[in-house]
py3Dmol code that shows the C-alpha trace and the ligand (Angstrom):
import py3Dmol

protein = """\
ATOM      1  CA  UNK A   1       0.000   0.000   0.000  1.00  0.00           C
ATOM      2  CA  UNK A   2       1.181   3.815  -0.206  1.00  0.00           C
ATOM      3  CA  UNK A   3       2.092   6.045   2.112  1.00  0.00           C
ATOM      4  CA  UNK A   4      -0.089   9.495   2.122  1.00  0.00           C
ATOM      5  CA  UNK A   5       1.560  11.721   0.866  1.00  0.00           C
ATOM      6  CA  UNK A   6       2.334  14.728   3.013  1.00  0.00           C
ATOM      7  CA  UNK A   7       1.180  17.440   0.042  1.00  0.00           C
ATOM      8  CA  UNK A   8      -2.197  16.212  -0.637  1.00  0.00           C
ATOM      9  CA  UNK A   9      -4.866  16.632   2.713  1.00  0.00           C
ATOM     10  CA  UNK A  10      -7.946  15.637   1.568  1.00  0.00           C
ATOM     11  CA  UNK A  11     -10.877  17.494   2.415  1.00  0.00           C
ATOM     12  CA  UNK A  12     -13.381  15.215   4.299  1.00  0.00           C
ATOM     13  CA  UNK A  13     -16.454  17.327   2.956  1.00  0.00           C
ATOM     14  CA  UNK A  14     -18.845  14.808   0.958  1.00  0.00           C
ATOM     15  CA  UNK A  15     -18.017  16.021  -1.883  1.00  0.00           C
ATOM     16  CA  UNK A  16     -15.366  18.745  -3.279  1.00  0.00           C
ATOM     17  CA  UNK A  17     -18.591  20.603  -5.696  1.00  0.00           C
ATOM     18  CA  UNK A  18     -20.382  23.235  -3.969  1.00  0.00           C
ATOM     19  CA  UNK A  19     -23.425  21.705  -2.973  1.00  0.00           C
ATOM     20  CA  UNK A  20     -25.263  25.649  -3.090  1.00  0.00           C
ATOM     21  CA  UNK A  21     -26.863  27.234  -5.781  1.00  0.00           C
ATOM     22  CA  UNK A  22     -25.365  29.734  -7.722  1.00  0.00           C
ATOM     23  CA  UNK A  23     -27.159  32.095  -9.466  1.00  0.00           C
ATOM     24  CA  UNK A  24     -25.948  31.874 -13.198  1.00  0.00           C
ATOM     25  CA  UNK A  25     -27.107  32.410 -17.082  1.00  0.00           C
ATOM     26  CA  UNK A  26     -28.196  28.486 -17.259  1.00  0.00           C
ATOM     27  CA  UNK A  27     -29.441  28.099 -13.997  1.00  0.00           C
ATOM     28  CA  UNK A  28     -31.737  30.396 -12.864  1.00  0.00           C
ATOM     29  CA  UNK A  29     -36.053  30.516 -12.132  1.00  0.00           C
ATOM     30  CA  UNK A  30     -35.962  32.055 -15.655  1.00  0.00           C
ATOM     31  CA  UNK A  31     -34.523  29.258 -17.383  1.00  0.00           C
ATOM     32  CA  UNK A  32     -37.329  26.617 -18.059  1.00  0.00           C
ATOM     33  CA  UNK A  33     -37.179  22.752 -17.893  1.00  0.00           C
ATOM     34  CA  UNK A  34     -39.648  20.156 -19.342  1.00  0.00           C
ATOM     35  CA  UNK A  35     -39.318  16.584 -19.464  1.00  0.00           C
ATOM     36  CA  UNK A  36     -39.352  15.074 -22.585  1.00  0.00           C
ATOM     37  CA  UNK A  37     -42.589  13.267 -23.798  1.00  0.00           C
ATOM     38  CA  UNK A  38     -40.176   9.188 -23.608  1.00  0.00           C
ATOM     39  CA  UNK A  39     -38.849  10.378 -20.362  1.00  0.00           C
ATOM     40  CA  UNK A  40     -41.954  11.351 -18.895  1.00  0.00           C
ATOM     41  CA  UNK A  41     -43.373   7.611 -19.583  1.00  0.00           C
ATOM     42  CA  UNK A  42     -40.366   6.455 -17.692  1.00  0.00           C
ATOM     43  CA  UNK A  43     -41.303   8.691 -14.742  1.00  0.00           C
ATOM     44  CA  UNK A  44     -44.889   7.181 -15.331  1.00  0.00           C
ATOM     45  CA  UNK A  45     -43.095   3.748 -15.267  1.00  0.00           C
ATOM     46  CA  UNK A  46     -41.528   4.234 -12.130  1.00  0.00           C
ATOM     47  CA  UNK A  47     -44.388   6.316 -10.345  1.00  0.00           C
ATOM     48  CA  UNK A  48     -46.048   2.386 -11.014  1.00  0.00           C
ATOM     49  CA  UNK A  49     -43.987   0.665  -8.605  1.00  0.00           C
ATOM     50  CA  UNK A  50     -45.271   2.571  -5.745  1.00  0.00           C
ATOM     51  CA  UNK A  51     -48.643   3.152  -4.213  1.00  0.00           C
ATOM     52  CA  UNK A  52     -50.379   6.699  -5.380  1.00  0.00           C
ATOM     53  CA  UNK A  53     -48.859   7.891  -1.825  1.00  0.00           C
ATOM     54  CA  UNK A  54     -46.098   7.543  -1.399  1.00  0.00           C
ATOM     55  CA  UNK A  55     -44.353   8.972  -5.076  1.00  0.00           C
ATOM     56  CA  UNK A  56     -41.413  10.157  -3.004  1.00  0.00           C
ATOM     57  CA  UNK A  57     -40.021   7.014  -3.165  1.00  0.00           C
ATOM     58  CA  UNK A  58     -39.303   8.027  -6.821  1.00  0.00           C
ATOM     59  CA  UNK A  59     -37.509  11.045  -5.825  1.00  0.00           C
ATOM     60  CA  UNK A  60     -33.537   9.730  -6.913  1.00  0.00           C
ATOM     61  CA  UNK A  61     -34.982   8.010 -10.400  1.00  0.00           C
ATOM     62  CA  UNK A  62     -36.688  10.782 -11.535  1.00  0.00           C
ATOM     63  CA  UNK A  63     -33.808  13.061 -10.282  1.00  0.00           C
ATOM     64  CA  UNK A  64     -31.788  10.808 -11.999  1.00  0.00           C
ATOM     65  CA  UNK A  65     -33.691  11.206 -15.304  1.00  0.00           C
ATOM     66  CA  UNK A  66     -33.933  14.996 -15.022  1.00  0.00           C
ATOM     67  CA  UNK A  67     -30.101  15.071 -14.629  1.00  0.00           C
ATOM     68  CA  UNK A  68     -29.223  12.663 -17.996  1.00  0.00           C
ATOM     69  CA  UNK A  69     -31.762  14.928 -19.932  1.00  0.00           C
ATOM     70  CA  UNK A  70     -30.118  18.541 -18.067  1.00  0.00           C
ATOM     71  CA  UNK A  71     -26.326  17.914 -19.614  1.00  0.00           C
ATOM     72  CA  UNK A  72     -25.671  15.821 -16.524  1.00  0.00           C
ATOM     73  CA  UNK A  73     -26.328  18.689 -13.987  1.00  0.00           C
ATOM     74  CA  UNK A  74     -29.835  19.465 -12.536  1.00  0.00           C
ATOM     75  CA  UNK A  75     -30.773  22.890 -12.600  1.00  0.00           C
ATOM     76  CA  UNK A  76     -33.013  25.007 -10.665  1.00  0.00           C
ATOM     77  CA  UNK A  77     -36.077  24.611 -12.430  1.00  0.00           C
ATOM     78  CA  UNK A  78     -35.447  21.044 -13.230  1.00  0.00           C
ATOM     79  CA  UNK A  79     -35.560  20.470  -9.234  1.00  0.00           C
ATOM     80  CA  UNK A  80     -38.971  22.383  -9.032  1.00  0.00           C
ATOM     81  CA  UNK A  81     -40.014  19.995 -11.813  1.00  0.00           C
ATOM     82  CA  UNK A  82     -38.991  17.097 -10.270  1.00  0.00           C
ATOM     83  CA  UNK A  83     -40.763  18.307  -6.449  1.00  0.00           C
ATOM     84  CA  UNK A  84     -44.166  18.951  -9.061  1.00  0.00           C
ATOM     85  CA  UNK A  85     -44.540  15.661 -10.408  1.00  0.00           C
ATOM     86  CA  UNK A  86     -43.994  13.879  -6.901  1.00  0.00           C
ATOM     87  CA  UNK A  87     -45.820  16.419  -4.904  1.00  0.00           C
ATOM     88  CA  UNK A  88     -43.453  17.105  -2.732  1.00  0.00           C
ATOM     89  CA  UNK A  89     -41.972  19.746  -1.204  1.00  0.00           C
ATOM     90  CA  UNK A  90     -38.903  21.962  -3.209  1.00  0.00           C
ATOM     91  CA  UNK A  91     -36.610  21.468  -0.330  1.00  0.00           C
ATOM     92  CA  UNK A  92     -37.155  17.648   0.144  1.00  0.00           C
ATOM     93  CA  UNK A  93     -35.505  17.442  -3.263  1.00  0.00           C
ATOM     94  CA  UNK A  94     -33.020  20.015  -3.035  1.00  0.00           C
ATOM     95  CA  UNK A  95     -31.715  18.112   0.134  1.00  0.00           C
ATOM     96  CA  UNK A  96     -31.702  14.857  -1.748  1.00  0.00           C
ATOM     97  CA  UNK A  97     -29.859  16.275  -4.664  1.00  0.00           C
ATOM     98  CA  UNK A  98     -26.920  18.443  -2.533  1.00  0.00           C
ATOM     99  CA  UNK A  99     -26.789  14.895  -0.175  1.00  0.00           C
ATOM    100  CA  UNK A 100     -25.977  12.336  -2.915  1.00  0.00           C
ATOM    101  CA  UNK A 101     -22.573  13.120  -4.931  1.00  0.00           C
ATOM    102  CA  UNK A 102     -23.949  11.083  -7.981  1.00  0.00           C
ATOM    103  CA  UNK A 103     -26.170  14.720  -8.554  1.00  0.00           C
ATOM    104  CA  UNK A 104     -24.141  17.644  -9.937  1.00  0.00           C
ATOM    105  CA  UNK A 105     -26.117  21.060  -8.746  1.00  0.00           C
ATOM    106  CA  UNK A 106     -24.098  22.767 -11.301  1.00  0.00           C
ATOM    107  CA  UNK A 107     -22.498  21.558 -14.856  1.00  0.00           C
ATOM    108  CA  UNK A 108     -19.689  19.437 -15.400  1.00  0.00           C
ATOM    109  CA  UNK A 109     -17.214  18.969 -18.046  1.00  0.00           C
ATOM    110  CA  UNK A 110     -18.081  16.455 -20.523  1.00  0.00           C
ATOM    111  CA  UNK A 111     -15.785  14.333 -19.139  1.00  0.00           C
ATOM    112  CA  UNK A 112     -16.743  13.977 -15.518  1.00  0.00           C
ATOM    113  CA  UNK A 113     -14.044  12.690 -13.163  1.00  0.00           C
ATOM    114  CA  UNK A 114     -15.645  11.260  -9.749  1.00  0.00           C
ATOM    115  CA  UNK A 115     -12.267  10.098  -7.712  1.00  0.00           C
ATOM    116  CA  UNK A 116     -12.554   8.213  -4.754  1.00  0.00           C
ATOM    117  CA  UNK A 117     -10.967   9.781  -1.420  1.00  0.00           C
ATOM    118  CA  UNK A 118     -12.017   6.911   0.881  1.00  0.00           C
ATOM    119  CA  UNK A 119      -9.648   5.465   2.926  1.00  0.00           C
ATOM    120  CA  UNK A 120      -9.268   1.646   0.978  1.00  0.00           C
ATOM    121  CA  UNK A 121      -8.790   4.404  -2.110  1.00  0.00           C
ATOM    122  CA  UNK A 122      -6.490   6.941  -0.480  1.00  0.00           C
ATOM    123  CA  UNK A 123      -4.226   4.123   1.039  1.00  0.00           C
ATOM    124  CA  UNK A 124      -3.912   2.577  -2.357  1.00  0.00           C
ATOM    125  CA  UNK A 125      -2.931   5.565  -3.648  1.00  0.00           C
ATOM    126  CA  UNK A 126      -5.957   7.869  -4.295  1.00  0.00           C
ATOM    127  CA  UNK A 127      -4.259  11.066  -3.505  1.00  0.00           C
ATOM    128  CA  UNK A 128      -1.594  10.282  -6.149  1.00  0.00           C
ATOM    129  CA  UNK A 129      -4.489   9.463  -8.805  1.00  0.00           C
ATOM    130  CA  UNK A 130      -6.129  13.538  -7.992  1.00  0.00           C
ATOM    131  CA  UNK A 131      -2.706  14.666  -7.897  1.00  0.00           C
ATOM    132  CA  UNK A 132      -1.689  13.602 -11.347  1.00  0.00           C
ATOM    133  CA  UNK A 133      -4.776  14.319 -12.540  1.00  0.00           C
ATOM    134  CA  UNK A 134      -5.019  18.178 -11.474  1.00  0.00           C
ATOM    135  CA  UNK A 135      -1.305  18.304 -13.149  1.00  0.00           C
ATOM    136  CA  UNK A 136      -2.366  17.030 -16.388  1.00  0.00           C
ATOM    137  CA  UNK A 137      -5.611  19.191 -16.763  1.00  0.00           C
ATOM    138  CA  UNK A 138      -4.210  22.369 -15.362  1.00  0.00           C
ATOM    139  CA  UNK A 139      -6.743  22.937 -12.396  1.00  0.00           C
ATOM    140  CA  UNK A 140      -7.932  21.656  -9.127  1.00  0.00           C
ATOM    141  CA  UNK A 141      -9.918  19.264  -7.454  1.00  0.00           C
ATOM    142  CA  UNK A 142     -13.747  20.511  -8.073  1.00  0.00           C
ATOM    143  CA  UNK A 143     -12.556  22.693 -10.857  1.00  0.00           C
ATOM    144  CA  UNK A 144     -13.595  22.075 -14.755  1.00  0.00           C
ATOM    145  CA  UNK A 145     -11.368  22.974 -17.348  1.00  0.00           C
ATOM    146  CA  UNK A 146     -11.557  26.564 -19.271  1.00  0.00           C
ATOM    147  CA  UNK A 147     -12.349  24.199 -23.021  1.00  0.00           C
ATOM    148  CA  UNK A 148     -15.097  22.173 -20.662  1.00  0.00           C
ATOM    149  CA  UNK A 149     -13.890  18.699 -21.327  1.00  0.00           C
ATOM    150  CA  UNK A 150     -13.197  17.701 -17.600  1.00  0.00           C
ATOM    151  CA  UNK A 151     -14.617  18.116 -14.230  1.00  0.00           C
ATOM    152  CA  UNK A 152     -12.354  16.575 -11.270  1.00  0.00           C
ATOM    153  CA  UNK A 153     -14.270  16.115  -7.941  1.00  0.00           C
ATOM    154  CA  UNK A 154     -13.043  13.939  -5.589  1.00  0.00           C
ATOM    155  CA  UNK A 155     -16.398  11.815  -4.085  1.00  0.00           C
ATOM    156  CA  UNK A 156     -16.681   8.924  -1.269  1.00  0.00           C
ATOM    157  CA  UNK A 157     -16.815   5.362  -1.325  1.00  0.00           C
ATOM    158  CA  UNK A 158     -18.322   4.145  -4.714  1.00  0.00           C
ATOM    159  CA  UNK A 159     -18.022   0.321  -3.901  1.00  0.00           C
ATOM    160  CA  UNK A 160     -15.130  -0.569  -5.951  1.00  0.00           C
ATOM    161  CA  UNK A 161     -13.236  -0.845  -2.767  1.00  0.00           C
ATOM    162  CA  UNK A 162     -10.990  -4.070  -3.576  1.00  0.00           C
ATOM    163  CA  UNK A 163      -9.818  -2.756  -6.705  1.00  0.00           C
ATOM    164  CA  UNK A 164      -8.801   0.930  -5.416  1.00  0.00           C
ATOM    165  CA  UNK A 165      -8.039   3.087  -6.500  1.00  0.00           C
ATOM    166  CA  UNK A 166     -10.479   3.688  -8.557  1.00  0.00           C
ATOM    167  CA  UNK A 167     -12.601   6.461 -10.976  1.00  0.00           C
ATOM    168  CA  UNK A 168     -16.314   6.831 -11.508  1.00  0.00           C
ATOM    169  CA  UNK A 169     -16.785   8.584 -15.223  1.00  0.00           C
ATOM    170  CA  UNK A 170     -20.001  10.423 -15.785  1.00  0.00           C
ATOM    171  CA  UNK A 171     -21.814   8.448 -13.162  1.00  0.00           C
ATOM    172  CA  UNK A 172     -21.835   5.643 -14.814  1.00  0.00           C
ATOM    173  CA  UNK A 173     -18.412   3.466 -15.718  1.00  0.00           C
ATOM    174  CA  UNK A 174     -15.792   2.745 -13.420  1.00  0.00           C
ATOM    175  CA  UNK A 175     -12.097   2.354 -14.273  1.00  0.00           C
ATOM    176  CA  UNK A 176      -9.797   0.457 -11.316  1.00  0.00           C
ATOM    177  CA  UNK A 177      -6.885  -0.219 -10.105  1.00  0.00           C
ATOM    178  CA  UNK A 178      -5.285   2.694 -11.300  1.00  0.00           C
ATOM    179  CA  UNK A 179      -1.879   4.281 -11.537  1.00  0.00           C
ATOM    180  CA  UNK A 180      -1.227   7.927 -12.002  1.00  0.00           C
ATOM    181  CA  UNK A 181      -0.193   7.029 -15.677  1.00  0.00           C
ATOM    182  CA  UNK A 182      -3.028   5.250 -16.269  1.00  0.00           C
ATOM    183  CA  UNK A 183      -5.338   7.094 -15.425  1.00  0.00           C
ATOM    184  CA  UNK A 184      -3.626   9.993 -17.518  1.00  0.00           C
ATOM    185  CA  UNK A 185      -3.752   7.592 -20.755  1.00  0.00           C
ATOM    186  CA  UNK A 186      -7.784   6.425 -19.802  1.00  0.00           C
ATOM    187  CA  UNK A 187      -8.606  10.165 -19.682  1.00  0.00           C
ATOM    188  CA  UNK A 188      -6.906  10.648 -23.321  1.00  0.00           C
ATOM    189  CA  UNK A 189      -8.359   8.295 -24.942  1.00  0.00           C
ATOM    190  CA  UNK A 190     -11.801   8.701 -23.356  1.00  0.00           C
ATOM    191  CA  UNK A 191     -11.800  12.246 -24.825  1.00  0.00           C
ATOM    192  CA  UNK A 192     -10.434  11.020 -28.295  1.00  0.00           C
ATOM    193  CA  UNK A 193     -13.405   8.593 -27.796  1.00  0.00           C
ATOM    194  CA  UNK A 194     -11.379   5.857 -28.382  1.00  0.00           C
ATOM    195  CA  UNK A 195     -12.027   2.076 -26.865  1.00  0.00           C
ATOM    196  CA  UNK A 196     -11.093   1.858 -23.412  1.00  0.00           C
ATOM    197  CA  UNK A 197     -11.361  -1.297 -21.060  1.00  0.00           C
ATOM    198  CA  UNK A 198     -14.088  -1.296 -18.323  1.00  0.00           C
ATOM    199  CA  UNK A 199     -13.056  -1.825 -14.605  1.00  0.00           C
ATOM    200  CA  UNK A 200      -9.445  -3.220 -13.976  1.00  0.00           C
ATOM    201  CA  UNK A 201      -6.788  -1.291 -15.649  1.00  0.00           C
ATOM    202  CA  UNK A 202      -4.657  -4.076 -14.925  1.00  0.00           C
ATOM    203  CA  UNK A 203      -4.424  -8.115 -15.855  1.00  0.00           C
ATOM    204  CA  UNK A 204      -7.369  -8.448 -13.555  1.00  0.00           C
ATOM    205  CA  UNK A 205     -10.444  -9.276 -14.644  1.00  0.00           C
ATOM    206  CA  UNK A 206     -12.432  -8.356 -11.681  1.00  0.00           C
ATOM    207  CA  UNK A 207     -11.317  -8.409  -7.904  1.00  0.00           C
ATOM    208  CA  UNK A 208      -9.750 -11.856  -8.082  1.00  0.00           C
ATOM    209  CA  UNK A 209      -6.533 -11.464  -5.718  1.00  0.00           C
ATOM    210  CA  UNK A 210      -2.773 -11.998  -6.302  1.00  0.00           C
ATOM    211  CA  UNK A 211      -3.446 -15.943  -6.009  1.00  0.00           C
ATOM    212  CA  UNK A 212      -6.278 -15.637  -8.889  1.00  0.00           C
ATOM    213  CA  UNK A 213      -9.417 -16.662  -8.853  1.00  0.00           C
ATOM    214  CA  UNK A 214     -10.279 -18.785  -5.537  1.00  0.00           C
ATOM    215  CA  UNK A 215     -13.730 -18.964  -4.218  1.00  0.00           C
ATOM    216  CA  UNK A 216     -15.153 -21.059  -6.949  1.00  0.00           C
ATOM    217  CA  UNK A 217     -13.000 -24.440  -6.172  1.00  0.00           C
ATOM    218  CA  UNK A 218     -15.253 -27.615  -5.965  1.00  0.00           C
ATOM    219  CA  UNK A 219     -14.558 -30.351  -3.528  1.00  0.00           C
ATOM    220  CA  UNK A 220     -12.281 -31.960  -5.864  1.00  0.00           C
ATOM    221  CA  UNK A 221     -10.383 -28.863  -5.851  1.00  0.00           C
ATOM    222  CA  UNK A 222     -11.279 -28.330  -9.372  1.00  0.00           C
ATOM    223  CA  UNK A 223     -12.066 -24.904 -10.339  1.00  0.00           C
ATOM    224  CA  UNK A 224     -15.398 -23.783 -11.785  1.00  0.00           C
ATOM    225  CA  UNK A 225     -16.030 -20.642 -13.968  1.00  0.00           C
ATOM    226  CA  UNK A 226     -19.004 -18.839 -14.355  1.00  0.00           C
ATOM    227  CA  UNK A 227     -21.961 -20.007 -16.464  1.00  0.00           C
ATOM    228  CA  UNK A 228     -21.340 -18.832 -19.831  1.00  0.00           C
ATOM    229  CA  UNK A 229     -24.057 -15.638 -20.158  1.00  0.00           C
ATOM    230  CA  UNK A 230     -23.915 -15.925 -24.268  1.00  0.00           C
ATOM    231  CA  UNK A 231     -25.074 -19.343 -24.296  1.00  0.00           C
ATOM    232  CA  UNK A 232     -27.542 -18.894 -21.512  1.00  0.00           C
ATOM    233  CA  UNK A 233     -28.894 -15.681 -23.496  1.00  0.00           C
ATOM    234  CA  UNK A 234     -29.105 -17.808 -26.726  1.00  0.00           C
ATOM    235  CA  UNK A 235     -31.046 -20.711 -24.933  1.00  0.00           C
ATOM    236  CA  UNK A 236     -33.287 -18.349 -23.318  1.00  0.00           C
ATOM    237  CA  UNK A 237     -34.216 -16.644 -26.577  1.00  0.00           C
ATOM    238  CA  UNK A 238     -34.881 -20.071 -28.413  1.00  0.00           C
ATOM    239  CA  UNK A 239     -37.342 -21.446 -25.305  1.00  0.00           C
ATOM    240  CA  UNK A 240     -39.178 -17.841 -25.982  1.00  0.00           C
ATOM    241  CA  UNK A 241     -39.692 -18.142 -29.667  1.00  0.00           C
ATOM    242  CA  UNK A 242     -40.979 -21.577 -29.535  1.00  0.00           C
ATOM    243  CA  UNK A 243     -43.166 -20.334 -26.555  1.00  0.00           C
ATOM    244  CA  UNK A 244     -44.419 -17.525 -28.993  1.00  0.00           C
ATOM    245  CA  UNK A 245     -44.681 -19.777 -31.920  1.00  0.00           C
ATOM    246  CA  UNK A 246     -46.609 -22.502 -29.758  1.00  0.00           C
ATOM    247  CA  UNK A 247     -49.198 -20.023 -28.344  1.00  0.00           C
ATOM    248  CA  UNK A 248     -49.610 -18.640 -32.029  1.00  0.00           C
ATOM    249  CA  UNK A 249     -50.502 -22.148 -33.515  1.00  0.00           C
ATOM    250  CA  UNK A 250     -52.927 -22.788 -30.453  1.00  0.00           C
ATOM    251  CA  UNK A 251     -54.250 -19.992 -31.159  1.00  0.00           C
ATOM    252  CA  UNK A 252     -54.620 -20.584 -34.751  1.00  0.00           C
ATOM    253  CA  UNK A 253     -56.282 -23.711 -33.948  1.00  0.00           C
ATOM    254  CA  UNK A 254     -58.796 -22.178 -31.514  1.00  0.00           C
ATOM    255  CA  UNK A 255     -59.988 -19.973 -34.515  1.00  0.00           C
ATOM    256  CA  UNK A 256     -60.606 -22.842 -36.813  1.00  0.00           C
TER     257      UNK A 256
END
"""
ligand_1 = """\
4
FES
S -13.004 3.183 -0.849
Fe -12.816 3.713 -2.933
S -14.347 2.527 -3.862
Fe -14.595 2.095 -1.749
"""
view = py3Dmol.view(width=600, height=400)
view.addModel(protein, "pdb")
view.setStyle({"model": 0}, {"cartoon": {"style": "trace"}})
view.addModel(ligand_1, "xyz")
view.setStyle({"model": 1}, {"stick": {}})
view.zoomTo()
view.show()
C-alpha cells in the first residue's frame, strides 16, 4: 500500500462541488425545464412501482432522469419539476440532490471525473491518482477545465473498494486499479473517444486477488467458472420463440 503523501490533505467534505446554488445564465427561475414526452413515460413507469402515496419514493430516479436529460447537472427549475410531479416539497428534493454526490447542482465537463478519497482508495494511492490528474488538466480538485472537457471532484466510497483506487466517469463506468499514468492515458483516450477497457486497468479481470481466482474451487479442488451468459442468453431466446410460436398455432387452432 502507499504512504499518504504529506502534500495532498484531503478534504473530508462529501463532496469537493459546492453543494449551493449559484445564481448563473443556465441556472436560474428564468430558465425553463420540461421533461421530454419518452422520459416522462419512464417517470410514469416508475411512479407504477409505488402506491399513489407515497411517489417520493421516486424522488432519486426521476432526479436521476432529469439530470441525464439537463447535460448531466440538474438545474433550478429542473428540481422544481422534479418536487411537481412527486408532490413534494422543493426542499425535500433540493436536500436529496446536494446529499448524494452522484447529482451535480451545477455543470460538469463532458468528461466527468468522480475520484474516490475513501480510505481503501487513499491508502492505495488515491491522492496520487487527484494529484496527477489536477497536473495534467491544469486545475484543481472541483474545478472544470476553461475548453469544458473535464470536471475533477473527488467523491466517497463508490463500492469498488478491492480494486482501489479507482474512478467513476459520468456516473456511470468505473475504471480500477489505477496508476497515475493510467489514469492519464484512460482520460486521453476517453476524450479522443477511443475504446477503453471497463473496470481493472490491470491483468485483472475483476477483484480476483494476487493468487487468482479462488472462491469457486469444488470439492475436488477443481475450479469452476461462471456459467457462460452468451449461451444462456441464446437458450433463453430459443425457449421464448418456440413459446411464442406454440401459443400462435394454439391460437390458430382455436380460430378454426
Ligand atoms: S473506498 Fe474507494 S471505492 Fe470504496
Amino acid at each position: 500500500m502507499g504512504r499518504l503523501s504529506k502534500t495532498y490533505m484531503p478534504s473530508r467534505a462529501f463532496s469537493s462541488i459546492s453543494v449551493q446554488h449559484k445564481e448563473t445564465p443556465e441556472n436560474n427561475d428564468s430558465v425553463p425545464f420540461e421533461f421530454t414526452d419518452e422520459n416522462y413515460k419512464e417517470i410514469d413507469k416508475i411512479l407504477k412501482r409505488y402506491p399513489p402515496n407515497y411517489k417520493r419514493s421516486a424522488i432519486i430516479p426521476v432526479l436521476t432522469i432529469a439530470q441525464k436529460q439537463n447535460d448531466n447537472f440538474l438545474s433550478l427549475s429542473a428540481m422544481r419539476k422534479v418536487a411537481k410531479i412527486l408532490e413534494v416539497p422543493e426542499m425535500d428534493i433540493f436536500e436529496v440532490a446536494s446529499f448524494y454526490t452522484m447529482f451535480n447542482r451545477e455543470r460538469v465537463g463532458k468528461i466527468h471525473l468522480q475520484v474516490c478519497g475513501t480510505t481503501p482508495c487513499l491508502l492505495c494511492g488515491a491522492d496520487k491518482i487527484i494529484q496527477a490528474l489536477e497536473k495534467h488538466l491544469g486545475i484543481k480538485n472541483g474545478e472544470t477545465t476553461p475548453d469544458g472537457w473535464f470536471t475533477i471532484q473527488e467523491v466517497e466510497c463508490l463500492g469498488a473498494c478491492a480494486n482501489a483506487p479507482m474512478i467513476q466517469v459520468n456516473g456511470e463506468w468505473v475504471y480500477e486499479d489505477l496508476t497515475p499514468e493510467s489514469v492519464i492515458t484512460l482520460i486521453e483516450k476517453l476524450k479522443k473517444g477511443e475504446p477503453v477497457k471497463r473496470g481493472p486497468q490491470t491483468h485483472r479481470n475483476d477483484c480476483e486477488g494476487p493468487q487468482g481466482r479462488t472462491s469457486l474451487i469444488n470439492f475436488n479442488q477443481e475450479r469452476t467458472f461462471d456459467r457462460d451468459f452468451a449461451a444462456e442468453k441464446v437458450a433463453y431466446q430459443k425457449e421464448k420463440e418456440a413459446k411464442a410460436q406454440a401459443a400462435k398455432e394454439a391460437a390458430a387452432k382455436g380460430k378454426k
